[in-house]
Residue, then its C-alpha position, 0 to 999 in steps of 0.5 A: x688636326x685641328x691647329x687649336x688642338x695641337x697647340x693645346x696638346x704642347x702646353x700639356x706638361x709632360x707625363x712623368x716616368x713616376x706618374x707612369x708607374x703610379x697610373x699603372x698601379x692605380x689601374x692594375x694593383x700593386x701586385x700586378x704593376x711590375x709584371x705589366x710593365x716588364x712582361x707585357x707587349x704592346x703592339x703600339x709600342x713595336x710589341x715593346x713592354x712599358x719598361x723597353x719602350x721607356x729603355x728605348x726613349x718612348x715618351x711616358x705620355x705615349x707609352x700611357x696611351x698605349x697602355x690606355x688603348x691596348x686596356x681601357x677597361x683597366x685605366x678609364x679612371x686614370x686616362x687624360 
């Protein structure tokens, strides 16, 4: 990987646990929000749901991309 890119990819701030959950809902309704991500297993994520992987100390900015990759249709407005 490019060593510009990654230095880029740090100064990043980090994703929130409550940006996470706004980008779910904006991506997926509030009335499906909550079943995603109690219900949904991602293979990304060890076939975790979005609450497991944040219970299992998964960051909220990988645990998006893999919400990104495993729904693009649903979260192209929200991506990165």
């Amino acid at each position: 990987m490019n060593n510009n890119l990654v230095h880029k990819q740090k100064l990043l701030p980090a994703l929130r646990i409550s940006d996470l959950r706004e980008r779910i809902t904006l991506s997926f309704g509030d009335a499906w929000a909550a079943s995603f991500s109690s219900d949904i297993a991602l293979s990304e994520l060890g076939s975790k749901s979005v609450n497991e992987a944040l219970a299992a100390g998964f960051e909220p900015d990988v645990i998006w991309k893999a919400v990104c990759k495993a729904h693009p249709t649903e979260t192209e407005k929200y991506k990165y």
